[in-house]
BAMISE-259583 format. One record per atom (N, C-alpha, C): atom name; x, y, z; residue number from 1. Coordinates in Angstrom, 3 decimals, padded with zeros to 6 digits. Atoms other than C-alpha are relative to their C-alpha. Example, Ala and Ser with C-alpha at 12.3 -4.5 7.8 and 13.67 -1.06 7.14 Angstrom:
<rec at="N" xx="000.890" yy="-001.190" zz="000.000" i="1"/>
<rec at="CA" xx="012.300" yy="-004.500" zz="007.800" i="1"/>
<rec at="C" xx="000.900" yy="001.200" zz="000.000" i="1"/>
<rec at="N" xx="-000.820" yy="-001.190" zz="-000.060" i="2"/>
<rec at="CA" xx="013.670" yy="-001.060" zz="007.140" i="2"/>
<rec at="C" xx="-000.770" yy="001.090" zz="000.730" i="2"/>
***
This chain:
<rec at="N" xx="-000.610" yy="-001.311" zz="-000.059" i="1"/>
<rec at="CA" xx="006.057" yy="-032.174" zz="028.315" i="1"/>
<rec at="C" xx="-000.911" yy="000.987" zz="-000.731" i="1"/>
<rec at="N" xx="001.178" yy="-001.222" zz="000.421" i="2"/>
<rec at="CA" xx="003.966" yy="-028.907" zz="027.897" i="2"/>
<rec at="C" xx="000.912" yy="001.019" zz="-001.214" i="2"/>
<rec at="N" xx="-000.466" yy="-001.626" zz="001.187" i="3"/>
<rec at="CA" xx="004.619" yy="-026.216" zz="024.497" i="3"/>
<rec at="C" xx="000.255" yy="001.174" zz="001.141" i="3"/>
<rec at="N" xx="-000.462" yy="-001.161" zz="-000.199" i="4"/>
<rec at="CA" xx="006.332" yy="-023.353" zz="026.061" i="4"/>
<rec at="C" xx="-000.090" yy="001.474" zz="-000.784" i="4"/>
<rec at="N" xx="000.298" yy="-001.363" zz="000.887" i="5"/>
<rec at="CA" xx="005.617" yy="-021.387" zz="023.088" i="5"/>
<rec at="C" xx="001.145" yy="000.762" zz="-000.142" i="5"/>
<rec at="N" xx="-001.521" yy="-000.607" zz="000.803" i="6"/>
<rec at="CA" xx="009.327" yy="-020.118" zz="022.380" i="6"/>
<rec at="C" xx="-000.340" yy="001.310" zz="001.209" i="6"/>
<rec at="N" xx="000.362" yy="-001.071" zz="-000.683" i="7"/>
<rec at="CA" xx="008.446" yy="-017.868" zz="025.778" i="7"/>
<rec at="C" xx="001.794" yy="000.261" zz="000.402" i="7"/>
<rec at="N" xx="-001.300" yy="-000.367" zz="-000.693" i="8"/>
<rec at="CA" xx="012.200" yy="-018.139" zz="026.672" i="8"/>
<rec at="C" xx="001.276" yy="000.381" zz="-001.029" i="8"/>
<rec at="N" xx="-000.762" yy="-000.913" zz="000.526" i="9"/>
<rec at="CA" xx="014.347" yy="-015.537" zz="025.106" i="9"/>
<rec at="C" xx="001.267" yy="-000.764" zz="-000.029" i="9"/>
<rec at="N" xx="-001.387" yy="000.061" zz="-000.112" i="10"/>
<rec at="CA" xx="017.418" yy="-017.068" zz="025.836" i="10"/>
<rec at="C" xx="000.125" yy="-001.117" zz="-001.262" i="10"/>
<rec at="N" xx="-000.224" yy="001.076" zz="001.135" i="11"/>
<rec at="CA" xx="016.902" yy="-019.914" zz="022.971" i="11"/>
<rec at="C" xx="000.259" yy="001.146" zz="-001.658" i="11"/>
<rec at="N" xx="-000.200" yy="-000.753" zz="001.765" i="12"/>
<rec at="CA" xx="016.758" yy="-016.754" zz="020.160" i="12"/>
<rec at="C" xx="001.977" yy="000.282" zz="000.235" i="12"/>
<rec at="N" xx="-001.176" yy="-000.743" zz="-000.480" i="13"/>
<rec at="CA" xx="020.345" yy="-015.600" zz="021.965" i="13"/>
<rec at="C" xx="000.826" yy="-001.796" zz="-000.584" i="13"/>
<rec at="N" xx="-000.813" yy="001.252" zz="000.373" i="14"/>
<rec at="CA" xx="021.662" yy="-019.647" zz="021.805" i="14"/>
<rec at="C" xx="-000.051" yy="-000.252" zz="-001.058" i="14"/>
<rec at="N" xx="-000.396" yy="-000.285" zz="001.790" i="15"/>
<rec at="CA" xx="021.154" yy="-019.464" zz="017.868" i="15"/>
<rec at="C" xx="000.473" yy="000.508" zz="-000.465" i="15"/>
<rec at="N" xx="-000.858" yy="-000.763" zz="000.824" i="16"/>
<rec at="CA" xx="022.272" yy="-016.713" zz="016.813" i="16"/>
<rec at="C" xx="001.871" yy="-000.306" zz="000.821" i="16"/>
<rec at="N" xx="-001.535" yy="000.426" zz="-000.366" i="17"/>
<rec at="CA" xx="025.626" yy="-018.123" zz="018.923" i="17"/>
<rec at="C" xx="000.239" yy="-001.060" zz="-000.843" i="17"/>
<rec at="N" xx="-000.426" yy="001.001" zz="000.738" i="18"/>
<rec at="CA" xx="025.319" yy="-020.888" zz="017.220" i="18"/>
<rec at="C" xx="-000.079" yy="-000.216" zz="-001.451" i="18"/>
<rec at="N" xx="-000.340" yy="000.016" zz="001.184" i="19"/>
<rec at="CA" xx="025.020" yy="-019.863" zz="013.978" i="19"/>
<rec at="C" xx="001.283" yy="000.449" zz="-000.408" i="19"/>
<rec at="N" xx="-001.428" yy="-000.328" zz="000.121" i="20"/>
<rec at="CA" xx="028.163" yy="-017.610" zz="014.384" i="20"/>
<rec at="C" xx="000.958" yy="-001.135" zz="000.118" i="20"/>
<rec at="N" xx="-001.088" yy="001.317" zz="-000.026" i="21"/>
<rec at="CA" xx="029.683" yy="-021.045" zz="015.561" i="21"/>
<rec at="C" xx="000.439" yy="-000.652" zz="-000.999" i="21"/>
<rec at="N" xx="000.371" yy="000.795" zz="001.586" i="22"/>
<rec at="CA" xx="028.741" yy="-022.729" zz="012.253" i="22"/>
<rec at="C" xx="000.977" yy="001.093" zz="-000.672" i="22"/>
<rec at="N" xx="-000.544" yy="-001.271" zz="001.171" i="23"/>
<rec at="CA" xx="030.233" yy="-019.900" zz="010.099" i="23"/>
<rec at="C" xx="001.566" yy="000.102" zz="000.450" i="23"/>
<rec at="N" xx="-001.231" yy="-000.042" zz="-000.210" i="24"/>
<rec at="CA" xx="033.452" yy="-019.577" zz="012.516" i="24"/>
<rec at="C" xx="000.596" yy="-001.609" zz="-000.335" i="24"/>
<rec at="N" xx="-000.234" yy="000.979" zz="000.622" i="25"/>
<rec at="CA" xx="033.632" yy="-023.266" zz="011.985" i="25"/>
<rec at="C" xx="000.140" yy="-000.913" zz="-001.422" i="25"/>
<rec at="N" xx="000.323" yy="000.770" zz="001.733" i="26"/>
<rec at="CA" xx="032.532" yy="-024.288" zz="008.389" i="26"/>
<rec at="C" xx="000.350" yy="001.635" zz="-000.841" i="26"/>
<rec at="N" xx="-000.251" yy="-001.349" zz="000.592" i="27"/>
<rec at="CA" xx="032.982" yy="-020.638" zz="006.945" i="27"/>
<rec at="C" xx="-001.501" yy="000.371" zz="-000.399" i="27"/>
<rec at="N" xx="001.440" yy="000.004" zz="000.144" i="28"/>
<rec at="CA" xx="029.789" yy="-019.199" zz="005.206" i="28"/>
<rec at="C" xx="-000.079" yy="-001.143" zz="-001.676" i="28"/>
<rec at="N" xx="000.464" yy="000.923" zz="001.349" i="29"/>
<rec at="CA" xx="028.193" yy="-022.129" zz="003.128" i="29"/>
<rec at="C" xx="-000.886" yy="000.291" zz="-001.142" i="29"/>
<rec at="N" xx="001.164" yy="-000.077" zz="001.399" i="30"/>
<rec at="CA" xx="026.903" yy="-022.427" zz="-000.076" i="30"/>
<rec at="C" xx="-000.277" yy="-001.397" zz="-000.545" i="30"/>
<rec at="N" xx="000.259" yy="001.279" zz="000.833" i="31"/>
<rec at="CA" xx="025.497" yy="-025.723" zz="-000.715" i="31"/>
<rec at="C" xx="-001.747" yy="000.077" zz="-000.985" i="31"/>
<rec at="N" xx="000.917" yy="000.537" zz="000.483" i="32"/>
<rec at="CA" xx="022.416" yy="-027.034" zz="-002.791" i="32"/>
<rec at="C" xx="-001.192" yy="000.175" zz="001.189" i="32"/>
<rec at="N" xx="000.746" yy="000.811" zz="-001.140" i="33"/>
<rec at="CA" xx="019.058" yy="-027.413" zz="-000.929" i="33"/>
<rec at="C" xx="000.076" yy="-000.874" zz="000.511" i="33"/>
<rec at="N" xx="000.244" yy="000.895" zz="-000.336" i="34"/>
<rec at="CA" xx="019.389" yy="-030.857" zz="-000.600" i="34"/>
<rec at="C" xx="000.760" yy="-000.256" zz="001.025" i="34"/>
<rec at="N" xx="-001.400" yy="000.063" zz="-001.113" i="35"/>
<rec at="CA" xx="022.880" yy="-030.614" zz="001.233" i="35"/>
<rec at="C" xx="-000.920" yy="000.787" zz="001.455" i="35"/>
<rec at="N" xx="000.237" yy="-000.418" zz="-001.023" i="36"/>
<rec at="CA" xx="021.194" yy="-028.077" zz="003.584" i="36"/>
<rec at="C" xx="-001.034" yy="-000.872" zz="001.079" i="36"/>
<rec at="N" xx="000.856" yy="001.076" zz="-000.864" i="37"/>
<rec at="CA" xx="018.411" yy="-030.818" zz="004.579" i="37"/>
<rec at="C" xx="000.333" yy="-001.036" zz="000.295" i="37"/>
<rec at="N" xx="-000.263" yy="000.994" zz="-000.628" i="38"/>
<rec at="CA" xx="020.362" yy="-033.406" zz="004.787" i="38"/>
<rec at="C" xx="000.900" yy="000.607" zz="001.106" i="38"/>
<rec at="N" xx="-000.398" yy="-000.281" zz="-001.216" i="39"/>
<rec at="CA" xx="022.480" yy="-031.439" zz="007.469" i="39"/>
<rec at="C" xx="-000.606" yy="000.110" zz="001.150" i="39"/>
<rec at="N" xx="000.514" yy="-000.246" zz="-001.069" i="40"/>
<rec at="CA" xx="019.722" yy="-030.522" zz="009.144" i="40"/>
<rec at="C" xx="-001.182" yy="-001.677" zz="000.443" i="40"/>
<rec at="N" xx="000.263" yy="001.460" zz="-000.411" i="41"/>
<rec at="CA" xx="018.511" yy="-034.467" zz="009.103" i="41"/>
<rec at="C" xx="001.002" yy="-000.581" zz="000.799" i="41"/>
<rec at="N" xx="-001.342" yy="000.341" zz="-000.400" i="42"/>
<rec at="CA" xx="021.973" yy="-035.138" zz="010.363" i="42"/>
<rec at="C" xx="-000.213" yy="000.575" zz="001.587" i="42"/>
<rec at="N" xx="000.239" yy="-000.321" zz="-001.668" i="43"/>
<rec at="CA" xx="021.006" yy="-032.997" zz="013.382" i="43"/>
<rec at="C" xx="-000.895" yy="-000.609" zz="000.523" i="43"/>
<rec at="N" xx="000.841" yy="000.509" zz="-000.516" i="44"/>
<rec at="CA" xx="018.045" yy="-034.133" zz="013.791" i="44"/>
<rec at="C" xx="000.058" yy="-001.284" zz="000.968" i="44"/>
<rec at="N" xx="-000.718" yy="001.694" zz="-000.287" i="45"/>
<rec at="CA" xx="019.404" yy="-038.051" zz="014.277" i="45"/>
<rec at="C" xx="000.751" yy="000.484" zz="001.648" i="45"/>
<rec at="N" xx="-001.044" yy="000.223" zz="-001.445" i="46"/>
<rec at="CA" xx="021.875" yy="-036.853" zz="017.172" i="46"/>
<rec at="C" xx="-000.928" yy="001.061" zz="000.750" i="46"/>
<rec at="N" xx="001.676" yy="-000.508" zz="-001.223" i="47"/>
<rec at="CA" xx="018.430" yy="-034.909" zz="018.844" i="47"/>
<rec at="C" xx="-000.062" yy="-000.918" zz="000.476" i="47"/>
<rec at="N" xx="001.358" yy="001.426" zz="-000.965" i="48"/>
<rec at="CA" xx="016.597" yy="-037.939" zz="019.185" i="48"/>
<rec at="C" xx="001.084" yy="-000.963" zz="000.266" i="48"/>
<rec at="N" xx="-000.879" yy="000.177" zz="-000.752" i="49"/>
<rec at="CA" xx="019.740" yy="-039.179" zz="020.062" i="49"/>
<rec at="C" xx="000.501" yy="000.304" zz="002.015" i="49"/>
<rec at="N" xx="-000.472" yy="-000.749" zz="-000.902" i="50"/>
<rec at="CA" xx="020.499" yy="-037.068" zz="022.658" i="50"/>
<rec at="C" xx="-001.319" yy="000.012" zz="000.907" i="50"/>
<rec at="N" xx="001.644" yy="000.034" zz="-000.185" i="51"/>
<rec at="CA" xx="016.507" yy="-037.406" zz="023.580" i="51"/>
<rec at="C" xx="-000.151" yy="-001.384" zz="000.587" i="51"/>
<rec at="N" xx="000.101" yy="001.132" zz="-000.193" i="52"/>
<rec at="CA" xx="016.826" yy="-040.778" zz="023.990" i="52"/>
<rec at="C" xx="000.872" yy="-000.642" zz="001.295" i="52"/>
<rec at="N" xx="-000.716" yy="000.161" zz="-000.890" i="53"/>
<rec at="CA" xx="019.869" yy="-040.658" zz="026.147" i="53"/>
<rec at="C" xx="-000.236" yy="000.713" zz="001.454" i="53"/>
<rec at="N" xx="000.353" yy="-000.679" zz="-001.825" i="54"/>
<rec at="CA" xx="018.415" yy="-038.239" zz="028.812" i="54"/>
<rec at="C" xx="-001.494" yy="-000.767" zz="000.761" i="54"/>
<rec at="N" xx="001.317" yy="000.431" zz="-000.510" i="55"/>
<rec at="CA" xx="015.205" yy="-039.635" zz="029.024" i="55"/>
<rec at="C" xx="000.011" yy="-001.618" zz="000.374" i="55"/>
<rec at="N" xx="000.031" yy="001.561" zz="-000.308" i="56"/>
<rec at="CA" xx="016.160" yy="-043.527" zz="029.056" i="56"/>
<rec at="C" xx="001.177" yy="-000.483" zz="000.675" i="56"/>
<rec at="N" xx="-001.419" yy="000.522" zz="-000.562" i="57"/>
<rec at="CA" xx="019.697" yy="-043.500" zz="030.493" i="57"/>
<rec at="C" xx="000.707" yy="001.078" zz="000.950" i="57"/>
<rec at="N" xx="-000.271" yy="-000.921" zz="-001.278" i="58"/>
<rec at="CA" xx="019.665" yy="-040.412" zz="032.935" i="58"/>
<rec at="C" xx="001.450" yy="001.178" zz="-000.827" i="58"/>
<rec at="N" xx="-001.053" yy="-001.335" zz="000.691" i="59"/>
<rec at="CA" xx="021.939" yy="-037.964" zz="030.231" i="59"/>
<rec at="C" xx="-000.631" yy="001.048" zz="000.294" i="59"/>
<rec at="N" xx="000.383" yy="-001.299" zz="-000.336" i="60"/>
<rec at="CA" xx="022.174" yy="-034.657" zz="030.468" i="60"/>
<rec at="C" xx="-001.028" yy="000.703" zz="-001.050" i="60"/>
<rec at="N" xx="001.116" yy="-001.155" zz="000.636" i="61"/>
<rec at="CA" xx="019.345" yy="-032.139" zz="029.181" i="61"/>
<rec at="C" xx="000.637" yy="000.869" zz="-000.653" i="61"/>
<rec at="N" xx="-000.729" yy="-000.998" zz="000.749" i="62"/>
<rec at="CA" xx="022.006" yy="-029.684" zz="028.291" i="62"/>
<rec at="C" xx="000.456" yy="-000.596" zz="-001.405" i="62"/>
<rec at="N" xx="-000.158" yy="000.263" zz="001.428" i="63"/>
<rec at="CA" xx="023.004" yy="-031.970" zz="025.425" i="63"/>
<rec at="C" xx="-001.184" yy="-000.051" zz="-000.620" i="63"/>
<rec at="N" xx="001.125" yy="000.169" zz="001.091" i="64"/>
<rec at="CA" xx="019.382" yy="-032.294" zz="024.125" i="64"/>
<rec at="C" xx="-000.134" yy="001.669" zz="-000.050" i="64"/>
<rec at="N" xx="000.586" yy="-001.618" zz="000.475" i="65"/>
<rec at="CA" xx="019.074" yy="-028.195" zz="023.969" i="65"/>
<rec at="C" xx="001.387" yy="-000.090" zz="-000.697" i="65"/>
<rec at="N" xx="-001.080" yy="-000.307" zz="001.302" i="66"/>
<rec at="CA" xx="022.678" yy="-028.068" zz="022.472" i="66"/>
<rec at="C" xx="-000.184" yy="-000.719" zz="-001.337" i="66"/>
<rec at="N" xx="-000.162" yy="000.540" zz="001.023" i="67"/>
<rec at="CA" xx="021.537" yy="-030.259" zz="019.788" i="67"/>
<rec at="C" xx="-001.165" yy="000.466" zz="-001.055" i="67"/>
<rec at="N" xx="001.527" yy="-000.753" zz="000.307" i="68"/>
<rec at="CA" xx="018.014" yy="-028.857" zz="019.363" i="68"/>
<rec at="C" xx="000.455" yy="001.351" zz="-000.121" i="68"/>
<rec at="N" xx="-000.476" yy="-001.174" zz="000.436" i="69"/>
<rec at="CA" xx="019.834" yy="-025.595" zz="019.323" i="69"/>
<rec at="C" xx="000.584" yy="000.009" zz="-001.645" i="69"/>
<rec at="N" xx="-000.404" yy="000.421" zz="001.321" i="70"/>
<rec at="CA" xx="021.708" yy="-027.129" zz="016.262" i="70"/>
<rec at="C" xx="-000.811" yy="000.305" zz="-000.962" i="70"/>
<rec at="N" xx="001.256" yy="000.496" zz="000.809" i="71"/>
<rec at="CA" xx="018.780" yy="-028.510" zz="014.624" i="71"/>
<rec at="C" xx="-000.811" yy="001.184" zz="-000.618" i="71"/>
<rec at="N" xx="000.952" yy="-000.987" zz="000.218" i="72"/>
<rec at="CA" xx="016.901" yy="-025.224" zz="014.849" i="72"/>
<rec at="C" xx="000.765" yy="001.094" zz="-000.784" i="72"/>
<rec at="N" xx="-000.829" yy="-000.928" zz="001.100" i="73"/>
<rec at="CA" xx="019.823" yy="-023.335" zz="013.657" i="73"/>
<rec at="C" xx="-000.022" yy="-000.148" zz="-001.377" i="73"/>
<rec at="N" xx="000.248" yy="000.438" zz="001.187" i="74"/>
<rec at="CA" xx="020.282" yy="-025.073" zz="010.493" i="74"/>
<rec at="C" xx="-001.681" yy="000.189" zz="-000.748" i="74"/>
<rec at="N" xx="000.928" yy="000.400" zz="000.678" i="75"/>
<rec at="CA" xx="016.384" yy="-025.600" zz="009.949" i="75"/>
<rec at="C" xx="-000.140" yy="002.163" zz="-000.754" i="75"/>
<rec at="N" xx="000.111" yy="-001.574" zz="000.595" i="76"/>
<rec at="CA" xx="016.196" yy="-021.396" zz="010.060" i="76"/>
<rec at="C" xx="000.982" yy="000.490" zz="-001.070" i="76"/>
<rec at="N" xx="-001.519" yy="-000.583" zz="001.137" i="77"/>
<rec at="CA" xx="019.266" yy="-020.876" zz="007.680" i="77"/>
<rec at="C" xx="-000.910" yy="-000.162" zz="-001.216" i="77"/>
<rec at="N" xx="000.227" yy="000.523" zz="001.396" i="78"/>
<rec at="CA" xx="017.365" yy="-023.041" zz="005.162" i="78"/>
<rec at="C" xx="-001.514" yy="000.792" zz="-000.208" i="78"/>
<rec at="N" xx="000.900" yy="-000.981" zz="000.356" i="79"/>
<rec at="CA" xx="013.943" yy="-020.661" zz="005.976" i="79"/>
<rec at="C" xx="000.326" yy="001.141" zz="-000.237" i="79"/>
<rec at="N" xx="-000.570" yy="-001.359" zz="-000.207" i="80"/>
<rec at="CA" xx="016.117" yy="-017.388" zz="005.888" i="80"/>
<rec at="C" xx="000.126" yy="000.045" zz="-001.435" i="80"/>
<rec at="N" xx="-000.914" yy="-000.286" zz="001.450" i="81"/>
<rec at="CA" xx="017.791" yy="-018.653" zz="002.229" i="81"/>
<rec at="C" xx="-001.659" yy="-000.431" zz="-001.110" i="81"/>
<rec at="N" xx="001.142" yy="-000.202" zz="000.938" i="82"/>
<rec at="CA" xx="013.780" yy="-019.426" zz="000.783" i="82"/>
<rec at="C" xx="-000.831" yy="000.932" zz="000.264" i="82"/>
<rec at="N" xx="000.472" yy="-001.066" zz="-000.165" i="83"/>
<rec at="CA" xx="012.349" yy="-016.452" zz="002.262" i="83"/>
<rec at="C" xx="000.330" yy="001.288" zz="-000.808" i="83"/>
<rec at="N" xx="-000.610" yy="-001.173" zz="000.714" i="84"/>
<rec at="CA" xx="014.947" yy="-014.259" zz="000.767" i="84"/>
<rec at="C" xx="-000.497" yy="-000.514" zz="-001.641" i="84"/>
<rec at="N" xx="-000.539" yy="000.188" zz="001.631" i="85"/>
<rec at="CA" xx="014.788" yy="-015.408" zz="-003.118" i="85"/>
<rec at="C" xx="-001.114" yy="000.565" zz="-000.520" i="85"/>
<rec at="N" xx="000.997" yy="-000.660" zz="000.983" i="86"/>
<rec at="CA" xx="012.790" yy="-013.664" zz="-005.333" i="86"/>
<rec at="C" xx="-001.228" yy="-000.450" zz="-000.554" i="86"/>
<rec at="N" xx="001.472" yy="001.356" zz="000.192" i="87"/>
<rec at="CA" xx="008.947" yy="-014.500" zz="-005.707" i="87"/>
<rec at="C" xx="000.224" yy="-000.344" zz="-001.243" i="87"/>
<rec at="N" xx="-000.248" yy="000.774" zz="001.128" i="88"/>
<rec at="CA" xx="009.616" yy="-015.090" zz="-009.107" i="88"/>
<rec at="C" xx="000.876" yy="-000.698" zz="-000.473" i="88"/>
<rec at="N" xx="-001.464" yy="000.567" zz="000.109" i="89"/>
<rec at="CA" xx="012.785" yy="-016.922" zz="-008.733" i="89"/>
<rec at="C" xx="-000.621" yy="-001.665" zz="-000.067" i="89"/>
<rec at="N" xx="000.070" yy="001.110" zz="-000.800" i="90"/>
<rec at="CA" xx="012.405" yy="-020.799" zz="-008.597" i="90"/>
<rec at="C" xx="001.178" yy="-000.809" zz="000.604" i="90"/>
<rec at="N" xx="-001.311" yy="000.362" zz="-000.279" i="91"/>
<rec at="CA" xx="014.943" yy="-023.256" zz="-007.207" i="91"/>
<rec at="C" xx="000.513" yy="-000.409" zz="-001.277" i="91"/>
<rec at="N" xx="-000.779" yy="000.505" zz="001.366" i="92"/>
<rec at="CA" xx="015.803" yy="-024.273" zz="-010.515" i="92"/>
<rec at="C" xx="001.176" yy="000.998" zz="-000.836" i="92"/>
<rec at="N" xx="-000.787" yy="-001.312" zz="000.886" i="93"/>
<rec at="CA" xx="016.836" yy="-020.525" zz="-011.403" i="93"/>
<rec at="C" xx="001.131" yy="-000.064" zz="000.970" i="93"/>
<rec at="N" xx="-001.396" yy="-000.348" zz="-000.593" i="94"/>
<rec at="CA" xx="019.103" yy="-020.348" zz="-008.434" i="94"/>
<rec at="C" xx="001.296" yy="-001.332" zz="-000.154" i="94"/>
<rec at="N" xx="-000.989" yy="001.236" zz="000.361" i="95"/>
<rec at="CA" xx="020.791" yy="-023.982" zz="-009.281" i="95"/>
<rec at="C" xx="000.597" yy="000.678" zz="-001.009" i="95"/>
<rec at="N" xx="-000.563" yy="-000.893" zz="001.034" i="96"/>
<rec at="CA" xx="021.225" yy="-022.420" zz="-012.817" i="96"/>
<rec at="C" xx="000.868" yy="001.088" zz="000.363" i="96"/>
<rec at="N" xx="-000.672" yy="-000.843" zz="-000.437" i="97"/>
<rec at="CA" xx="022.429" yy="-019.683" zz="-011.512" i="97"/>
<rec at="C" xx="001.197" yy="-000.066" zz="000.383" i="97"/>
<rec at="N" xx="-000.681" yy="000.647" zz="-000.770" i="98"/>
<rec at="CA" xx="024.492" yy="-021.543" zz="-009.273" i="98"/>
<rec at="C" xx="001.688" yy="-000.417" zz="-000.957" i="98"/>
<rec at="N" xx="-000.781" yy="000.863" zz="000.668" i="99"/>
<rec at="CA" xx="026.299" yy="-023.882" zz="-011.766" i="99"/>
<rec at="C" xx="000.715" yy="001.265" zz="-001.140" i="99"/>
<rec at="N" xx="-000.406" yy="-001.047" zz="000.915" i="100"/>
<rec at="CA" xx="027.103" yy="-020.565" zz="-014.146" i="100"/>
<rec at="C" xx="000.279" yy="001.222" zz="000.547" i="100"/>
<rec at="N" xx="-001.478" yy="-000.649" zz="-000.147" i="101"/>
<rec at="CA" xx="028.776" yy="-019.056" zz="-011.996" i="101"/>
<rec at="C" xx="-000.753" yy="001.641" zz="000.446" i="101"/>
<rec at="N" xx="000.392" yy="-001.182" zz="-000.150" i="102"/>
<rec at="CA" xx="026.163" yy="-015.773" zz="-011.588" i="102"/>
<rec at="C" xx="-000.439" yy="000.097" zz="001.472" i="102"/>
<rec at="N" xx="000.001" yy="-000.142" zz="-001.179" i="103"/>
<rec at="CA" xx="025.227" yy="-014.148" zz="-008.714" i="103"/>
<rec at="C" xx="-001.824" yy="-000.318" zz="000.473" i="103"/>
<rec at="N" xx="001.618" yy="000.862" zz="-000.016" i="104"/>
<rec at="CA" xx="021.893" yy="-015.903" zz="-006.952" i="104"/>
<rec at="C" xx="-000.790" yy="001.557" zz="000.266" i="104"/>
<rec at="N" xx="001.318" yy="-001.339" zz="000.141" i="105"/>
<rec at="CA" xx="018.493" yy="-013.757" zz="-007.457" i="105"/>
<rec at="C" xx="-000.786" yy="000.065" zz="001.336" i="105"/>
<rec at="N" xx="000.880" yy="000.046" zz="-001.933" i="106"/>
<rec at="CA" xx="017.800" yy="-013.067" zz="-003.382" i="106"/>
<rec at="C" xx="-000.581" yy="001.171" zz="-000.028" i="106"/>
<rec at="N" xx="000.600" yy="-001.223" zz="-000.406" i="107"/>
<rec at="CA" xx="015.578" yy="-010.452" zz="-002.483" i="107"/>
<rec at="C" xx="000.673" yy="001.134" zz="001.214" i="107"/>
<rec at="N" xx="-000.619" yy="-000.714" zz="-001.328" i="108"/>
<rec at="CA" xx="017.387" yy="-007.397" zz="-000.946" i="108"/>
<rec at="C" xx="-000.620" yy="-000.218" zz="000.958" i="108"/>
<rec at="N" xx="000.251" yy="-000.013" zz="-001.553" i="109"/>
<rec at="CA" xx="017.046" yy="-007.387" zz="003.049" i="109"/>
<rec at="C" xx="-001.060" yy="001.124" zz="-000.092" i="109"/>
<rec at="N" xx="000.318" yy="-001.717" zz="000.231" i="110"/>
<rec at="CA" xx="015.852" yy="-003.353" zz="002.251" i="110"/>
<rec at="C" xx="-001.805" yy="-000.592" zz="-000.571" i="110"/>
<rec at="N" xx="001.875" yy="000.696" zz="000.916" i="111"/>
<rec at="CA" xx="012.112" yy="-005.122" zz="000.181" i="111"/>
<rec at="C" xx="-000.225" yy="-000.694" zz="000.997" i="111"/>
<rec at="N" xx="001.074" yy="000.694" zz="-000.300" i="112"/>
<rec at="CA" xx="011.218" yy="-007.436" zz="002.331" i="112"/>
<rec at="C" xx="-000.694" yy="000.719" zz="001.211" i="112"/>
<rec at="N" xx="000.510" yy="000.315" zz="-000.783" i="113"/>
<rec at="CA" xx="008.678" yy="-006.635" zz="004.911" i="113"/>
<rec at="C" xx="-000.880" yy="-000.530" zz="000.416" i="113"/>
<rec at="N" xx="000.797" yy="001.314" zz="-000.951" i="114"/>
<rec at="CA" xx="006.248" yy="-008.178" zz="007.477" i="114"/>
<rec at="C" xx="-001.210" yy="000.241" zz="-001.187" i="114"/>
<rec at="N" xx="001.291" yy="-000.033" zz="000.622" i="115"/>
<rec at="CA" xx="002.957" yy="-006.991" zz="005.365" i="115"/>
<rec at="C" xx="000.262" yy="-001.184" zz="-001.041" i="115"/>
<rec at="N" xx="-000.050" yy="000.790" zz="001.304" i="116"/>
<rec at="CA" xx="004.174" yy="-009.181" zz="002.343" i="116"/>
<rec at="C" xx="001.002" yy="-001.341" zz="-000.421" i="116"/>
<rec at="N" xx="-001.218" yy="001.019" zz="-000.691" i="117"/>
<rec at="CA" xx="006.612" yy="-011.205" zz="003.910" i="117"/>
<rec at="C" xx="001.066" yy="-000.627" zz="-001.283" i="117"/>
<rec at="N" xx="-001.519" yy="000.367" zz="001.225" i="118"/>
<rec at="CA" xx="009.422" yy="-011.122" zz="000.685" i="118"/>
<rec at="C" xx="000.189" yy="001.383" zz="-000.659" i="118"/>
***
């Protein structure tokens, strides 16, 4: 199978549905890093799942993009929540942070742009 290069628009449109899904479903989360990678290991598993079943047992394709839709959702949540945090933040400050109850040190939306990317 050939790289497509993310030429088809309609996969940015099936995330952002499926992140709203996540959020109408789970509410908005706040876990740990580790929680967020093991969810998105958790997707991963029922990919190559779902990868395994179209390609060796004649399943449908639509479940390997609904799951790869998953997968990709989650993996961007967890680049969206280390993009935002403050270059001088580490994860240790936002655990701290976390466990005491203050509010985490993210970089307004309004600072970041593309030249400096945070």
């Amino acid at each position: 199978m050939r790289d497509l290069q993310l030429t088809d628009r309609r996969l940015f449109v099936m995330m952002m549905d499926e992140g709203s899904k996540q959020v109408d479903k789970w509410g908005v989360q706040d876990r740990d890093a580790y929680a967020w990678v093991a969810y998105a290991t958790e997707e991963m598993g029922e990919l190559a799942h779902a990868v395994n079943e179209c390609v060796e047992r004649g399943g449908l394709a639509s479940e390997v993009v609904n799951e790869a839709v998953q997968t990709a959702t989650l993996a961007l949540k967890i680049a969206e929540m280390f993009l935002n945090l403050d270059k001088s933040t580490t994860i240790n400050d936002v655990m701290r942070a976390k466990m005491e109850g203050r509010p985490l040190p993210f970089v307004p939306k309004e600072e970041i742009t593309r030249e400096n990317g945070s």
